[in-house]
C-alpha positions as CSV (number, residue, x, y, z in Angstrom):
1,X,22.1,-36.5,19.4
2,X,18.8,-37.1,21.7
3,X,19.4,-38.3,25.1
4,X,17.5,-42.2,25.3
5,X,14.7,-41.3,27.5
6,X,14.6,-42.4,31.2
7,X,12.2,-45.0,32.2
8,X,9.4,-43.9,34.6
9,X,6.2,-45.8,35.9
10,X,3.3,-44.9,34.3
11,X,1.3,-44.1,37.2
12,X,4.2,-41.8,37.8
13,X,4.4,-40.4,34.0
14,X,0.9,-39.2,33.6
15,X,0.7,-38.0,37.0
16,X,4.1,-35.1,35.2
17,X,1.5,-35.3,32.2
18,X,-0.9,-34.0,34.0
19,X,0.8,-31.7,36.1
20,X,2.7,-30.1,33.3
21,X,-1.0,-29.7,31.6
22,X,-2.0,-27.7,34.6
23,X,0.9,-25.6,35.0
24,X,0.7,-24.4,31.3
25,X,-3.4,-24.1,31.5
26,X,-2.1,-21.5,34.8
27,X,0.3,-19.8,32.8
28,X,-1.9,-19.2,29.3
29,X,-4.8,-17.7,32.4
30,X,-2.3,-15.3,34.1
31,X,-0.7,-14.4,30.7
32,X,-3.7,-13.6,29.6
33,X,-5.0,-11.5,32.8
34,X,-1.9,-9.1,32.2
35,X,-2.5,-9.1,28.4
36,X,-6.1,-8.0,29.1
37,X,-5.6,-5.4,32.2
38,X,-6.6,-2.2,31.2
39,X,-6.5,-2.8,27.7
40,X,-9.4,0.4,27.3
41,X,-7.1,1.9,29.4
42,X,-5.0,3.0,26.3
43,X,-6.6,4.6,23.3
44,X,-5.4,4.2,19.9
45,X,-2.9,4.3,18.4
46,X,-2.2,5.3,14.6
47,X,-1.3,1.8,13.5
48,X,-3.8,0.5,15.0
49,X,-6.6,2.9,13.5
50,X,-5.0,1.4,9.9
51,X,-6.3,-1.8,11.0
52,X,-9.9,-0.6,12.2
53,X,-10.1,1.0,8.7
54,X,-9.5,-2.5,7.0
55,X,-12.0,-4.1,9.0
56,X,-14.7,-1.7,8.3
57,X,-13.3,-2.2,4.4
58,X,-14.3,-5.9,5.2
59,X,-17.5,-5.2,6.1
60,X,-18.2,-4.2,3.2
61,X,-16.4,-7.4,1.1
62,X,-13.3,-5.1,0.3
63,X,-10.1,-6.7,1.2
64,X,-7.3,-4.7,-0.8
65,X,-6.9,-2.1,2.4
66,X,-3.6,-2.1,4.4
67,X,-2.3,-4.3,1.7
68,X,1.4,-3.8,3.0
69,X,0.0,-6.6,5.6
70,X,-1.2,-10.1,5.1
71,X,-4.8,-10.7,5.6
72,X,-4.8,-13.5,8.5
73,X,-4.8,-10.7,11.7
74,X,-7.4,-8.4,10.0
75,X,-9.5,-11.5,9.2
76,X,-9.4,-12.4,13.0
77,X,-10.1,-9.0,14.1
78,X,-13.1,-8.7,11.7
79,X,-14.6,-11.6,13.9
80,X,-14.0,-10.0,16.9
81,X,-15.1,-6.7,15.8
82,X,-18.1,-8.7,14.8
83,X,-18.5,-10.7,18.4
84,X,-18.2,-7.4,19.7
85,X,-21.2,-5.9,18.0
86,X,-23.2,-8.6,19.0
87,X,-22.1,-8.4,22.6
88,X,-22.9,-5.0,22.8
89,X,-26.5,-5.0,21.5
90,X,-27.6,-7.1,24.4
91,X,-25.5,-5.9,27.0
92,X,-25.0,-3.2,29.5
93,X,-21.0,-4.2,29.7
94,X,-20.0,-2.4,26.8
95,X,-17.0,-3.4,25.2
96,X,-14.7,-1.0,23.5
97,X,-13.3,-0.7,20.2
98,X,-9.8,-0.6,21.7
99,X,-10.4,-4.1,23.3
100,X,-12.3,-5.6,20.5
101,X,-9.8,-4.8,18.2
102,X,-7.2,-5.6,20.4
103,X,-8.5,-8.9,21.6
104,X,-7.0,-11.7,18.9
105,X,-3.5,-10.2,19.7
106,X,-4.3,-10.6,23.4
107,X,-5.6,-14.2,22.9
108,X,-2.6,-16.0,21.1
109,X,-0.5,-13.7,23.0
110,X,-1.2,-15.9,25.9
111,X,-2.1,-18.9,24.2
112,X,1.9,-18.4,23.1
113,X,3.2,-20.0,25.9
114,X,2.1,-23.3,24.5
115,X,4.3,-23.5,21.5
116,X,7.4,-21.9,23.0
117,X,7.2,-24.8,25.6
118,X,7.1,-27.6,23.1
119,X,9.9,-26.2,21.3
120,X,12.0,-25.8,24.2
121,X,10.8,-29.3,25.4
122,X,11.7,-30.7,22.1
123,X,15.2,-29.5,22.3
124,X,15.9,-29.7,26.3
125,X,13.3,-30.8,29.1
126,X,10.2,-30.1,30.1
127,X,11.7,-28.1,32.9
128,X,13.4,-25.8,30.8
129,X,10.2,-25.7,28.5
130,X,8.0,-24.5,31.7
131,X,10.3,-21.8,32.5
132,X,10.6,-20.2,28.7
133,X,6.6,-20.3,29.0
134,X,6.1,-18.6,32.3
135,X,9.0,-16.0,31.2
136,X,6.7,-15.5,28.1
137,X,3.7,-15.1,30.1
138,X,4.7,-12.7,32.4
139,X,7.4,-10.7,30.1
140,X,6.8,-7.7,30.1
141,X,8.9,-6.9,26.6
142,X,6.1,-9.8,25.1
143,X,3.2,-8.4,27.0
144,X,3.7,-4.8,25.5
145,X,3.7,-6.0,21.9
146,X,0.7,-8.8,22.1
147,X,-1.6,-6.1,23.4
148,X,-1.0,-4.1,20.2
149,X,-3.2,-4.4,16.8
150,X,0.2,-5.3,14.6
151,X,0.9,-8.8,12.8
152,X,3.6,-9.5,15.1
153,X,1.8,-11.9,17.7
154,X,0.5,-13.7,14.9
155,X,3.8,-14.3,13.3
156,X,5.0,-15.3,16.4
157,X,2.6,-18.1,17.2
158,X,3.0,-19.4,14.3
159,X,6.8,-19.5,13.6
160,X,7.2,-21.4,16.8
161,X,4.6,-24.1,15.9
162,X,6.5,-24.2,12.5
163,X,9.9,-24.4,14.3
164,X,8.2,-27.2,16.8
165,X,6.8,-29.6,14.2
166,X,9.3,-29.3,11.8
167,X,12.0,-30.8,14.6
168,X,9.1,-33.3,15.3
169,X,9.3,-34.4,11.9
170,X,13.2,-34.7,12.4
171,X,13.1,-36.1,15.2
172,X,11.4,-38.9,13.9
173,X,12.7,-42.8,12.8
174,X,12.4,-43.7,9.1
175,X,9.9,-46.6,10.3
176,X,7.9,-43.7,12.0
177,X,6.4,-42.5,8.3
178,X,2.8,-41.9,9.8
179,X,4.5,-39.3,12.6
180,X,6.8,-38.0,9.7
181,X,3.7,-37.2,7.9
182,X,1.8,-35.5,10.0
183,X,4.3,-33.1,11.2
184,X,5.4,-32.0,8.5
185,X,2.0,-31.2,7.3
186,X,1.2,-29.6,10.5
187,X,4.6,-27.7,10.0
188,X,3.8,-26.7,6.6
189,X,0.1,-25.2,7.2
190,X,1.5,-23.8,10.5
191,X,4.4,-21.9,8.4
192,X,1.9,-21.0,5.7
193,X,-0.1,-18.9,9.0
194,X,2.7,-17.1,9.2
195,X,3.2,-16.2,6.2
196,X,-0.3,-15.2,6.1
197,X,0.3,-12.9,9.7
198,X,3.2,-10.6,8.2
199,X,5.3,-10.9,5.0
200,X,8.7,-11.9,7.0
201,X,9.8,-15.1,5.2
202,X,13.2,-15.3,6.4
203,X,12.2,-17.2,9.4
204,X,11.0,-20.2,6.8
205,X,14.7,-19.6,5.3
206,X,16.1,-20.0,8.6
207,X,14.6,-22.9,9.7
208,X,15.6,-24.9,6.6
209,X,19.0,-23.4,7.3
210,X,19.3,-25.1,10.8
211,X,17.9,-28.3,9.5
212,X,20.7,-28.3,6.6
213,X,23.9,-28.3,8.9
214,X,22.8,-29.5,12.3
215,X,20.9,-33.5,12.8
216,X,18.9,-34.0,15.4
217,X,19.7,-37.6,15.8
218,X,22.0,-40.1,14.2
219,X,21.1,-41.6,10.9
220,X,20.2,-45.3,11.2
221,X,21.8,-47.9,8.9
222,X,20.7,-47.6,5.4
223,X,18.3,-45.1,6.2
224,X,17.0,-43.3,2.9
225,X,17.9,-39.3,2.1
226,X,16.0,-37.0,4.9
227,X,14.7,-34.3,2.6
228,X,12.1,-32.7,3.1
229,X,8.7,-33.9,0.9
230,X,7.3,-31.6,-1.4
231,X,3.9,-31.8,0.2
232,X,5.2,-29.8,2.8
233,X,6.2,-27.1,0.7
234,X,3.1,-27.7,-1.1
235,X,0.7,-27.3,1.9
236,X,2.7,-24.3,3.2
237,X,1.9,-22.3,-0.3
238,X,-1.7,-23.6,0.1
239,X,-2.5,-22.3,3.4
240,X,-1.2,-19.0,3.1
241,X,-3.0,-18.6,-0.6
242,X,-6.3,-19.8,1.5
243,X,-5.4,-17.5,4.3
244,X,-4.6,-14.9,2.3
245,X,-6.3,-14.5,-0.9
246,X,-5.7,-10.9,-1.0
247,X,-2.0,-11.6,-2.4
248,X,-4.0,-12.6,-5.5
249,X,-5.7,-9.1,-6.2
250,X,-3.2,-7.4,-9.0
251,X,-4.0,-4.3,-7.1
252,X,-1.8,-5.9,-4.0
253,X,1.0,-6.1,-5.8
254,X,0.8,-2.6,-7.2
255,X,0.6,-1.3,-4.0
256,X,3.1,-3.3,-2.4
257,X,5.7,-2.2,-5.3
258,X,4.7,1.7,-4.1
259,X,5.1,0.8,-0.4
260,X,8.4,-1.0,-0.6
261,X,9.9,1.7,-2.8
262,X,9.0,3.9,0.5
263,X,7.0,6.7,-1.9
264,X,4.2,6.3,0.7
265,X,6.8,7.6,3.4
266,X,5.1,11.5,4.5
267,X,7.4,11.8,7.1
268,X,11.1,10.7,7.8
269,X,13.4,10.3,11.6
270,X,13.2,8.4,15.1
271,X,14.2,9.8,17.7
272,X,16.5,8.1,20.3
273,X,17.5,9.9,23.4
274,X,17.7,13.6,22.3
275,X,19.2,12.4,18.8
276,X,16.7,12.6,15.9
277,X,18.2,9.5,13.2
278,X,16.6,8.3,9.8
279,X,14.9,5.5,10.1
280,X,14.7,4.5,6.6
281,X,15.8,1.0,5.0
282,X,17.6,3.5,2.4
283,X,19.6,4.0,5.7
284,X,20.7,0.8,6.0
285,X,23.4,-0.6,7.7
286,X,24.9,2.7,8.8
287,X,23.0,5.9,7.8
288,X,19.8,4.8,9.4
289,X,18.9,4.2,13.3
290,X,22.2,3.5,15.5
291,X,23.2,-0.5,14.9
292,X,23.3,-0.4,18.7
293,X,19.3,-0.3,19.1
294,X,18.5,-3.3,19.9
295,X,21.7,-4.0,21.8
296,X,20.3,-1.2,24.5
297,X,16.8,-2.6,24.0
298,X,17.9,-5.4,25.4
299,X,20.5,-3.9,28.1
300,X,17.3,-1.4,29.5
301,X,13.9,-2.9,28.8
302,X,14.2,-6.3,29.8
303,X,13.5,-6.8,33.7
304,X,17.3,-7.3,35.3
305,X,16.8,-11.3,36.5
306,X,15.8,-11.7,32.9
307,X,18.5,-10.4,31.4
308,X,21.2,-11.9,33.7
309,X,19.6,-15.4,32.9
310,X,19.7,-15.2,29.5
311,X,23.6,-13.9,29.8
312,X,23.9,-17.1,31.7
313,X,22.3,-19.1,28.9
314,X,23.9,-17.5,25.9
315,X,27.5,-18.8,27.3
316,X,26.0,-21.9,28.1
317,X,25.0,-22.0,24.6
318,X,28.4,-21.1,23.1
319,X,30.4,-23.7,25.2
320,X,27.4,-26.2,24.1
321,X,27.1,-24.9,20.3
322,X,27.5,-28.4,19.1
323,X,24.2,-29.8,20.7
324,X,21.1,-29.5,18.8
325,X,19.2,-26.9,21.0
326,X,22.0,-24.5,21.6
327,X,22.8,-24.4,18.3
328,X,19.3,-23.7,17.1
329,X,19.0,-20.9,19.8
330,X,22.7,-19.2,19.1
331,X,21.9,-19.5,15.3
332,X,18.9,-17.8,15.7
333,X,19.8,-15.5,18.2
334,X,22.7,-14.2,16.1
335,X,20.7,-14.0,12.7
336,X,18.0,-11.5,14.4
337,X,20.4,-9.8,16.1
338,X,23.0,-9.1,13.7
339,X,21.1,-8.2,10.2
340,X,18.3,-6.7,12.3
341,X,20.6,-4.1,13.9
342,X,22.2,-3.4,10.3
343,X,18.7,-2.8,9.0
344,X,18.7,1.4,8.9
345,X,14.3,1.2,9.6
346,X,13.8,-0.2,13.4
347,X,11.0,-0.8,15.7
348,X,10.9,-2.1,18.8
349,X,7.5,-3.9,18.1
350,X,9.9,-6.1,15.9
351,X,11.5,-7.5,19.1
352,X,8.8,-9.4,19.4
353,X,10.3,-12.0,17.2
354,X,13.3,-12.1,19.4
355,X,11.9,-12.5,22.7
356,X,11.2,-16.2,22.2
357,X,15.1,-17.0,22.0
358,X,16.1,-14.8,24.4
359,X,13.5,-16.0,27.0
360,X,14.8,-20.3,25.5
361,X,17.9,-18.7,26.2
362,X,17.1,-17.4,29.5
363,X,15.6,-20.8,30.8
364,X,18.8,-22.8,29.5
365,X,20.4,-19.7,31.6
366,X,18.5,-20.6,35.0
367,X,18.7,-24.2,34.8
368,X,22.7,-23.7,34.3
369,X,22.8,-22.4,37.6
370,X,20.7,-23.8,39.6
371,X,22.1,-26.9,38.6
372,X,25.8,-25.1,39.9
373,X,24.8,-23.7,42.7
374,X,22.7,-27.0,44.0
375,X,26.0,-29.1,43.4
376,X,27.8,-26.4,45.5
377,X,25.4,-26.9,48.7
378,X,27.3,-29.8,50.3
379,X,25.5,-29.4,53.7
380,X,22.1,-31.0,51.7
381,X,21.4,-34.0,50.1
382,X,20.9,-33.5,46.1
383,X,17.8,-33.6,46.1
384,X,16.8,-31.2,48.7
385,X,19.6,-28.7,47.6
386,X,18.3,-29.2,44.1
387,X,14.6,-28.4,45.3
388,X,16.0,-25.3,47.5
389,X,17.9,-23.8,45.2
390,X,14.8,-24.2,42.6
391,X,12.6,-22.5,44.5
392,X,14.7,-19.7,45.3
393,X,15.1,-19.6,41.0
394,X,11.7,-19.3,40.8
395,X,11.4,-16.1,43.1
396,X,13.9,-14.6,41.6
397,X,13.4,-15.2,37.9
398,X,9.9,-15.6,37.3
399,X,8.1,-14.3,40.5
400,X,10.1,-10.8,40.0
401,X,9.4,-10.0,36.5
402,X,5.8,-11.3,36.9
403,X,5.6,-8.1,39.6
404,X,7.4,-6.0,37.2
405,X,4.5,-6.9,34.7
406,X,1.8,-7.0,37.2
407,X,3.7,-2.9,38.9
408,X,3.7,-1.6,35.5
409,X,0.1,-2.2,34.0
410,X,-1.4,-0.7,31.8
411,X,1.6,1.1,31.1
412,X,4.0,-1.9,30.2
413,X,5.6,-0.3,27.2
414,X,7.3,2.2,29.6
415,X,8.9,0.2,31.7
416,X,12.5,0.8,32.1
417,X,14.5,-1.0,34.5
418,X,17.4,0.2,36.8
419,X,20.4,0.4,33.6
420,X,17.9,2.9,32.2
421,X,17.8,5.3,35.1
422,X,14.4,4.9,35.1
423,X,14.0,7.3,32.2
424,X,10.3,6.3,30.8
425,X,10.2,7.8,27.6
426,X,13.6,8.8,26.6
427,X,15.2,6.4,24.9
428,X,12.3,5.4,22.3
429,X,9.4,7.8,22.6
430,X,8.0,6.6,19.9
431,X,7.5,2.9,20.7
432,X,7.0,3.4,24.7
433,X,4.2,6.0,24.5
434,X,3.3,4.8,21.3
435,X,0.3,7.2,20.8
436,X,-0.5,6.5,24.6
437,X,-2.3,9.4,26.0
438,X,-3.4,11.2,22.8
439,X,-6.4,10.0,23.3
440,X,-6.8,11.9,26.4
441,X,-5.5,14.8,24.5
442,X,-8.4,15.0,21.5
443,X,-11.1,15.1,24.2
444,X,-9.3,17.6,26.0
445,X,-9.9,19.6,23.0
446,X,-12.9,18.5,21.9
447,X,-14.1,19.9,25.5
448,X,-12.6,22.9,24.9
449,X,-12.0,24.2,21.3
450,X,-14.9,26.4,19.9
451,X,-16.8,25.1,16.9
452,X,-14.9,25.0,13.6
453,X,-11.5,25.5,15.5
454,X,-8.5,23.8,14.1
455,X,-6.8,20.8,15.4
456,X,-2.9,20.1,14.1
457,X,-0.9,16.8,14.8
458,X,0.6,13.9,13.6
459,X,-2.1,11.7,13.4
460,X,-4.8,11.8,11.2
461,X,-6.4,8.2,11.5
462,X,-6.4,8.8,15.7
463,X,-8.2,12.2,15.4
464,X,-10.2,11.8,12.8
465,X,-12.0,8.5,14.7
466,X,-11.9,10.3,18.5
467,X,-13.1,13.5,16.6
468,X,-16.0,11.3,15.3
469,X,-16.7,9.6,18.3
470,X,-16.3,12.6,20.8
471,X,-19.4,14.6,18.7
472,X,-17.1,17.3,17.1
473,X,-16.6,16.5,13.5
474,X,-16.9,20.2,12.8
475,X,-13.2,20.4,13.6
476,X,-10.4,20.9,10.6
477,X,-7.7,18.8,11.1
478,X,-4.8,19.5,10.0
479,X,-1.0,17.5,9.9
480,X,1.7,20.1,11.3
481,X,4.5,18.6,9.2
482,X,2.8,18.9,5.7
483,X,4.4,22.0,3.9
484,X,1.4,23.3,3.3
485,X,0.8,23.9,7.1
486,X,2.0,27.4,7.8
487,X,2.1,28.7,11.7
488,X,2.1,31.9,10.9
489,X,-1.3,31.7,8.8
490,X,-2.9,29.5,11.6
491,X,-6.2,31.5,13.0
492,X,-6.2,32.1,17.3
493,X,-8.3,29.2,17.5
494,X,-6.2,26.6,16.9
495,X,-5.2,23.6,19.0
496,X,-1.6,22.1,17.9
497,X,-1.3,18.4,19.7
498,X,2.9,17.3,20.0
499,X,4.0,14.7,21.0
500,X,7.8,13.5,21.6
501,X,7.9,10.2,20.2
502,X,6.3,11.6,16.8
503,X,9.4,14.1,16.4
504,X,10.3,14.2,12.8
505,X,12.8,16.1,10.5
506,X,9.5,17.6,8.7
507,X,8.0,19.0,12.1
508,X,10.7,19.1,14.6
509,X,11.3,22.8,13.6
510,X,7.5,23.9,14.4
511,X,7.4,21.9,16.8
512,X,10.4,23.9,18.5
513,X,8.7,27.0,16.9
514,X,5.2,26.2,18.7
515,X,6.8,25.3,22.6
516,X,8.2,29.0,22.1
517,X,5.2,31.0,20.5
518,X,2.1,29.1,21.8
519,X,0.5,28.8,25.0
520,X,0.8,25.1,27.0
521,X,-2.9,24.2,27.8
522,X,-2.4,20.8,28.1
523,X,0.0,18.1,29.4
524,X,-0.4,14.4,29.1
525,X,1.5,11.9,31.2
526,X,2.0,9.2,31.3
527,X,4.4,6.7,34.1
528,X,4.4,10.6,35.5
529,X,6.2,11.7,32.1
530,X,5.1,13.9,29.7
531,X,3.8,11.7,26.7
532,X,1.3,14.2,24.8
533,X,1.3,18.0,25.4
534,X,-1.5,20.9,23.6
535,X,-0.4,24.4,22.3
536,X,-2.9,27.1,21.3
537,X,-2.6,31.0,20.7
């Protein structure tokens, strides 16, 4: 059950109103400074150039592109795109496509902070609601993924406001009907969002899960049945038809049936460490990507006080399990974690989803012990032991992974903290470089190769759009790991782009093959690691 409430003077209560206000107004501003910093810094990256080809689809009033993903994102990004286009017609600041494209993540990236502190505030206190914001606004695991062009933000942002005024709705009396009402509407459009960001509907099935076995508060006498109202289910369906009309095309649903049934898959593996896995869902639970992925995720990407914190907080939660807000955060925690690392296909990108419980977690986590080691002082009073001890927490376990953040820009997906060795790069190529640095590595060649040379890679979206917009679309492109691409029938003047994190079981042979026979022109680095590296004869 809810704690009553303690009574505070009013003059006193909207003076925390106001303060709290401020403090999350602070944290959305600096959350979105480190979202934005050199966001042109990075170039695209193959994902990414999927989306760009969907808006320029919209442009011209076709929405079936990309139809693997809900329309919401692309919709967003079409506006910006838009803005941007505008913007750059009139001004000498030129904004890039990277950042344009970019710039809806970035925005309820930050703007995320706001949700994940009304949910925690629902559950706990405002204290612990402040801290899971500012870990969320200066996490570097959550930074790296809003400043992407992928649905996850979006779904995100969403699923929290869905969790928040759902338990609102709980929450409140059967004489409260007007309150009732209007969360669960706002609940039901906001889960209907995020349906419409990305086509993950388990966390709807969750939620109703929680809400089936655990009460929020006690049932008052003769109190009617508290299902939910079919107008919330109704207005959930609504919003993500209006949101996402696309669904409604017949040609969707064709190609989703070819997508799922991975016939669209041209090339196959992840590598992890020096281990090349499948990464397949035919691969699932034990013939894909090692179930401990995410496990070591966790152990080496999040900063250290981050990670002790939420250690902290997820035995706090187990000896608390029967309290409303542990329960939701173990239950949660423990239905990511568990089918997620069974799945055989994994991303880091799909952490994303994750970090919101672990930093909830995390905040539970600090205020566990600065509330032990306070009580521990006995040569101050309470309350300055209390306020000591705070401030100390807040050095530690928000001041030190805002640095981390702030050390490791624009670079954030590299980050690796002491348990990794410091080994940027080698434990998922794929997602920390993420395409970083290939951009670098077109104009290299662009500079360099003569007219009508060949360029072979792994990403045909990234270097057909740099070839365009570096002048040299006279260049053949090839893809190294099609079977129809022969090195020994390649001419001299041929550039062959690798990269480590795009190491597959249809290339990593030529790709051996070419670091033997070709000549290195060109390395790429990137956190002083080679990212991206260019072969010719």
């Amino acid at each position: 059950a809810i704690a009553s409430p303690k009574v505070v003077p009013r003059g006193k209560a909207l003076a925390r109103e106001r303060g709290v206000i401020l403090a999350l107004a602070a944290l959305v501003v600096l959350g979105m400074g480190l979202r934005l910093s050199g966001v042109s810094t990075i170039g695209f990256a193959e994902d990414e150039i999927n989306k760009l080809n969907a808006v320029r689809a919209y442009e011209q009033g076709d929405i079936r592109p990309n139809a693997e993903h809900p329309m919401l994102m692309k919709a967003m990004m079409f506006v910006s795109i838009k803005a941007q286009h505008a913007w750059n017609a009139r001004s000498a600041n030129q904004i890039s496509d990277e950042a344009a494209l970019r710039f809806p993540n970035i925005l309820f990236g930050a703007l995320t902070a706001i949700p994940l502190f009304l949910l925690a505030a629902a559950f706990f206190d405002r204290w612990t609601g402040l801290l899971a914001s500012a870990l969320w606004a200066f996490g570097i695991n959550a930074i790296t993924y809003n400043r992407i062009a992928k649905e996850d933000t979006l779904l995100v942002f969403f699923m929290l406001f869905g969790f928040y005024f759902y338990v609102r709705a709980k929450q409140a009396g059967p004489r409260e009907v007007k309150t009732k009402r209007r969360n669960y509407i706002l609940s039901g459009a906001s889960w209907g969002l995020m349906l419409a960001s990305k086509y993950f509907p388990h966390y709807f099935g969750l939620n109703m899960l929680y809400h089936h076995y655990v009460r929020l508060r006690k049932k008052e006498p003769n109190e009617p049945s508290g299902r939910t109202p079919l107008y919330f289910y109704l207005i959930a369906g609504a919003t993500f038809l209006i949101a996402n009309p696309a669904v409604l095309l017949p040609q969707t649903w064709a190609y989703l049936d070819i997508y799922t049934s991975g016939q669209l898959l041209s090339h196959t593996g992840y590598l992890m460490g020096d281990e090349l896995y499948k990464n397949t869902m035919a691969g699932t639970p034990f013939w894909g990507t090692p179930v401990y992925f995410y496990a070591l995720f966790l152990m080496i990407k999040v900063p250290l006080p981050v990670l002790a914190a939420f250690l902290v907080g997820l035995v706090e939660c187990v000896r608390r399990w029967r309290q409303p807000g542990h329960a939701f955060l173990l239950l949660m925690f423990l239905l990511w974690i568990v089918p997620y690392s069974l799945i055989g296909g994994k991303w880091l990108r799909y952490t994303l989803s994750l970090m919101p419980f672990i930093y909830m977690m995390a905040a539970v986590g600090i205020v566990t012990l600065v509330r032990l080691v306070a009580s521990r002082l006995k040569a101050l009073s309470t309350e300055r032991a209390l306020s000591f001890v705070t401030a100390l927490a807040l050095i530690f376990f928000i001041a030190w992974p805002a640095w981390t953040a702030y050390a490791n820009r624009p670079h954030y997906a590299a980050y690796t903290n002491a348990l990794g060795g410091g080994r940027v790069g080698h434990f998922f190529p794929h997602d920390e470089f993420y395409d970083d640095g290939l951009r670098e590595a077109i104009e290299f060649v662009c500079k360099t190769a003569p007219q009508k040379a060949i360029v072979a890679h792994e990403t045909p979206g990234v270097v057909g759009y740099y070839l365009e917009k570096f002048g040299r679309t006279d260049m053949q492109s090839r893809v190294l790991s099609d079977a129809a691409f022969k090195l020994a029938d390649v001419p001299q003047q041929t550039y062959i782009i690798l990269q480590r994190g795009r190491t597959y079981f249809e290339n990593q042979e030529k790709m051996k093959e070419v670091r033997a026979s070709f000549k290195k022109v060109y390395e790429g680095l990137v956190q002083d690691v080679i990212a991206v590296e260019v072969y010719t004869r």
